[in-house]
C-alpha positions in Angstrom: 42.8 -44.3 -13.3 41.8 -41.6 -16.0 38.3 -43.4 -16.5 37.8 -43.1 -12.7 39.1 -39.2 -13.1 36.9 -38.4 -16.2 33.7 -40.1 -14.0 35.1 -38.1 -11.5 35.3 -34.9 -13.6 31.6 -35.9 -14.9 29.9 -35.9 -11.5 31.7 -32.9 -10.4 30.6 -30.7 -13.3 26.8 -32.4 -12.8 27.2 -31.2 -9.0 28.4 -28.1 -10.2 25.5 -27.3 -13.1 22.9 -28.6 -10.8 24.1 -26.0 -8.0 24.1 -23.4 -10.2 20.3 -24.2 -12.1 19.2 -24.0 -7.8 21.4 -21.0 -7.6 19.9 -19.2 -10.0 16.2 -20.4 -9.5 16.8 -18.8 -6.0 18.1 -15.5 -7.2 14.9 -15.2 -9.4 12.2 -15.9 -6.6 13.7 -14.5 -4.0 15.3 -11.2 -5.6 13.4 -10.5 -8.7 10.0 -8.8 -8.7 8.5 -11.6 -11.0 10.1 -14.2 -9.7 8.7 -12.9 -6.2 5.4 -12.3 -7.5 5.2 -15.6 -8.1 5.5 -17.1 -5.4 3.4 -14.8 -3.1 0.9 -17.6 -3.8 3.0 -20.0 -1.4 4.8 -17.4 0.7 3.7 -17.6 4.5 3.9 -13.7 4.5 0.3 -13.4 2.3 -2.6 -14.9 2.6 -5.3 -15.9 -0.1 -8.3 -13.3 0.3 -10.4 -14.4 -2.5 -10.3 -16.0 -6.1 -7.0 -14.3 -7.6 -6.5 -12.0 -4.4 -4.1 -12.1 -1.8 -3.3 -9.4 0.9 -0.2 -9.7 3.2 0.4 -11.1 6.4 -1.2 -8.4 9.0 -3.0 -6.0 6.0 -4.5 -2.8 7.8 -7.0 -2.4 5.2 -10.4 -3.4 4.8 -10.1 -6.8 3.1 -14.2 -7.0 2.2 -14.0 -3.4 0.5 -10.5 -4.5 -1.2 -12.3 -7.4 -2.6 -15.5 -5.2 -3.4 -13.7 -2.8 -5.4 -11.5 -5.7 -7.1 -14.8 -7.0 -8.3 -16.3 -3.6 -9.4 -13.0 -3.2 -11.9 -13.5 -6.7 -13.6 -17.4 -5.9 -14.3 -15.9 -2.5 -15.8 -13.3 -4.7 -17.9 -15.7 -7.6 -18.2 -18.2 -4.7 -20.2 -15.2 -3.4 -22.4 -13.8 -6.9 -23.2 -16.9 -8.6 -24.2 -15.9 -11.6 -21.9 -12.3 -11.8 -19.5 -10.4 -14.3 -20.3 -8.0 -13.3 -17.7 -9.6 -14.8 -14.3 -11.5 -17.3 -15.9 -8.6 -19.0 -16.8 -7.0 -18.2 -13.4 -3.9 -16.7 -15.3 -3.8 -13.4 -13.1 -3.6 -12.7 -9.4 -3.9 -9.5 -7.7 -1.6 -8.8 -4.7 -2.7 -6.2 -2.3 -0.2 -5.0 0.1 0.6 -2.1 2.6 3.8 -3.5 4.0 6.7 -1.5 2.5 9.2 -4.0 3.3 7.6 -6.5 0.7 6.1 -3.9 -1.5 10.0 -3.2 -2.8 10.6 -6.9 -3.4 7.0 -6.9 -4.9 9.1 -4.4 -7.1 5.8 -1.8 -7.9 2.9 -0.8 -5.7 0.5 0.0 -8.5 1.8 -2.3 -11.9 1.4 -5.5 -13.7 4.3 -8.3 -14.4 3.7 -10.8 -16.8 5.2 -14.3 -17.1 6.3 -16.1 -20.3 4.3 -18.8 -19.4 1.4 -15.9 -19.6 0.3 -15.6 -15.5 -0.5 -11.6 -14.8 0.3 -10.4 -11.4 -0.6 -7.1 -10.2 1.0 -5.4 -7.2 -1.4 -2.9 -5.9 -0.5 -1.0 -2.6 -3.2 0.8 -0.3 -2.3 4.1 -1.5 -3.2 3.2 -4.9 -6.4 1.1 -4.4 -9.2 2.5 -6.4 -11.3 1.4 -8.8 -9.4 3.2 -11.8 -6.3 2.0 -11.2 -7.2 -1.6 -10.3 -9.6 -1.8 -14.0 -6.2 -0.4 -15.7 -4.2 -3.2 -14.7 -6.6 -5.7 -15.5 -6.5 -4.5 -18.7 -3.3 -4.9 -19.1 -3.9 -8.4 -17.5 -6.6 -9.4 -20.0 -4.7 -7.7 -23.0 -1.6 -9.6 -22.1 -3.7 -13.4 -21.5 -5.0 -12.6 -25.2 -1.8 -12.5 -27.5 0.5 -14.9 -27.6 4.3 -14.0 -26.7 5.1 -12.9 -30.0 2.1 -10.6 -30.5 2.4 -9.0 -27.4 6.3 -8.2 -27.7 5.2 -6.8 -30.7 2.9 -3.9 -29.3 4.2 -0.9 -28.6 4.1 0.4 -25.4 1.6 3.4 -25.8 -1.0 1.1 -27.1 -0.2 -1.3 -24.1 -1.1 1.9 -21.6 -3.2 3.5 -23.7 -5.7 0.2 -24.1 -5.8 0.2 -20.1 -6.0 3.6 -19.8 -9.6 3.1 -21.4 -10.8 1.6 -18.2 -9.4 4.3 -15.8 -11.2 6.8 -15.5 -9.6 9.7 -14.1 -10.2 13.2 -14.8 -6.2 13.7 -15.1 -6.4 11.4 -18.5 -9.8 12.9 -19.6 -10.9 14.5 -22.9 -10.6 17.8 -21.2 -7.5 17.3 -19.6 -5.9 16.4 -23.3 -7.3 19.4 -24.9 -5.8 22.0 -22.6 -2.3 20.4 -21.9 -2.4 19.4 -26.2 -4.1 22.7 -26.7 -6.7 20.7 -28.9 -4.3 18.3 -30.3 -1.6 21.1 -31.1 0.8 19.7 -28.9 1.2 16.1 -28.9 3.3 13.2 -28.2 3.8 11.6 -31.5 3.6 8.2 -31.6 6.5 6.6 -32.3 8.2 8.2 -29.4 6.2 6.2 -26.8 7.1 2.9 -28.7 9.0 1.3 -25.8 8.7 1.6 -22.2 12.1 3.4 -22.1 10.5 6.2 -24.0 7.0 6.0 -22.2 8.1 5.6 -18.7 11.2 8.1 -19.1 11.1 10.7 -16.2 9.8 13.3 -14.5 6.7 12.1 -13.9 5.0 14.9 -15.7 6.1 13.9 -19.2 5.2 10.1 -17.9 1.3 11.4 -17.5 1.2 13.7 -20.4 2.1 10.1 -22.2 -0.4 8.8 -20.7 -2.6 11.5 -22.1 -1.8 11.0 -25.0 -1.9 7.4 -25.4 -5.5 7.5 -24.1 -6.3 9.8 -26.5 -5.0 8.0 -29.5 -6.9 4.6 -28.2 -10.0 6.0 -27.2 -10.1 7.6 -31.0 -9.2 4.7 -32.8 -12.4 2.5 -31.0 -14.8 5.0 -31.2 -14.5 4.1 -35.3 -13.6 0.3 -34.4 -15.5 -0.5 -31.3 -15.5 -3.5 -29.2 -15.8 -6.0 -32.4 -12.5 -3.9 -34.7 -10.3 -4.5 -30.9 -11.1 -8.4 -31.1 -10.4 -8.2 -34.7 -7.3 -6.8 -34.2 -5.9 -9.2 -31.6 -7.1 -11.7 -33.4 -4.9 -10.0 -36.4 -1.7 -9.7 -33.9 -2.1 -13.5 -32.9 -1.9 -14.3 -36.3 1.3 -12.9 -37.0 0.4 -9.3 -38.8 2.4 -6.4 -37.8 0.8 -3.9 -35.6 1.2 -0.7 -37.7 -0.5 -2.7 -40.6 -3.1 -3.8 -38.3 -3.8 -1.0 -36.2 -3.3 1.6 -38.8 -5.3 -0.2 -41.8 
């Protein structure tokens, strides 16, 4: 009898664990925005538009200018990077959506998420589908494809926007709009309080952009000495095991 209980006791905690691996497999697809992301790829809700695009069920927009302009922002990142590493390895995939609904289980209309098995996906919604914004996340999609998990826990965050904030071209991040809000580098953000996103993406949404600013700033200084060939160096560096500061800052 207590043989047949401890089998007994055995295939009720398997049954159990099992149950609860399912359990908890479901809660991360189907309520987590990464986990949701996904599996947009096999959700009958989106379709595939293109190579590493898909658009929802129903999409109101323009699905040829959607793909146009995704293609424009690679050539802009493809020019920065040298090479992208990103699509050609079909690690990323770019979601387009204008349904609200699945936008907030998307969990970010204009954002990247990144795996730990190193897939990008980038929620973009139709108010936020421009060229700028769609080369800033593939930055952050080609960035993120290039180090290895260590490295890119490593990075702080301001580098992380700053970097994609290269490719982005808006005026509101421009040289000019950092020297009148910094009144020529008077009044900046230093550094280390944009390490982590809980200091970068603190609110209101002012101090977010005039973060954004800065980081831009920073970056855009640091390759006009090191170019193209010093920002493959320095991944390279990070991959490697160096710290940032002593990389970066060297």
């Amino acid at each position: 009898m207590k043989v047949k209980s401890k089998k007994k006791i055995i295939i009720c905690c398997c049954i159990s664990l099992i149950l609860l691996v399912l359990l908890t497999a479901v809660c991360f697809f189907q309520f987590t925005p990464l986990g949701y992301r996904m599996t947009v790829p096999y959700r009958s809700s989106f379709e595939k538009a293109a190579d590493h695009i898909y658009v929802n069920k129903n999409y109101s927009g323009n699905i040829k200018d959607a793909i146009l302009l995704t293609e424009e922002a690679l050539e802009r990142d493809r020019a920065f990077f040298g090479e992208l590493q990103c699509t050609e390895t079909n690690t990323t995939i770019i979601i387009i959506c204008d349904d609200d609904k699945l936008l907030s289980k998307l969990g970010g209309d204009h954002d990247t998420r990144t795996s730990y098995a190193k897939k990008n996906y980038i929620s973009v919604s139709d108010e936020y589908l421009n060229i700028d914004i769609i080369a800033h996340e593939f930055t952050h999609a080609e960035l993120h494809t290039r180090l290895n998990m260590k490295a890119l826990k490593s990075i702080p965050t301001w580098f992380d926007e700053g970097l994609a904030t290269q490719n982005d071209f808006r005026e509101q991040y421009g040289l000019d709009a950092w020297i009148e809000q910094t009144n020529n580098g008077k009044n900046t953000v230093p550094l280390e309080d944009m390490d982590t996103g809980s200091e970068f993406f603190a609110d209101p949404i002012e101090d977010r952009r005039f973060r954004y600013l800065n980081a831009k700033h920073e970056v855009s200084e640091w390759m006009e000495i090191h170019g193209q060939k010093g920002l493959l160096e320095l991944l390279d560096k990070l991959n490697s095991g160096e710290e940032f500061d002593t990389a970066y800052f060297k």
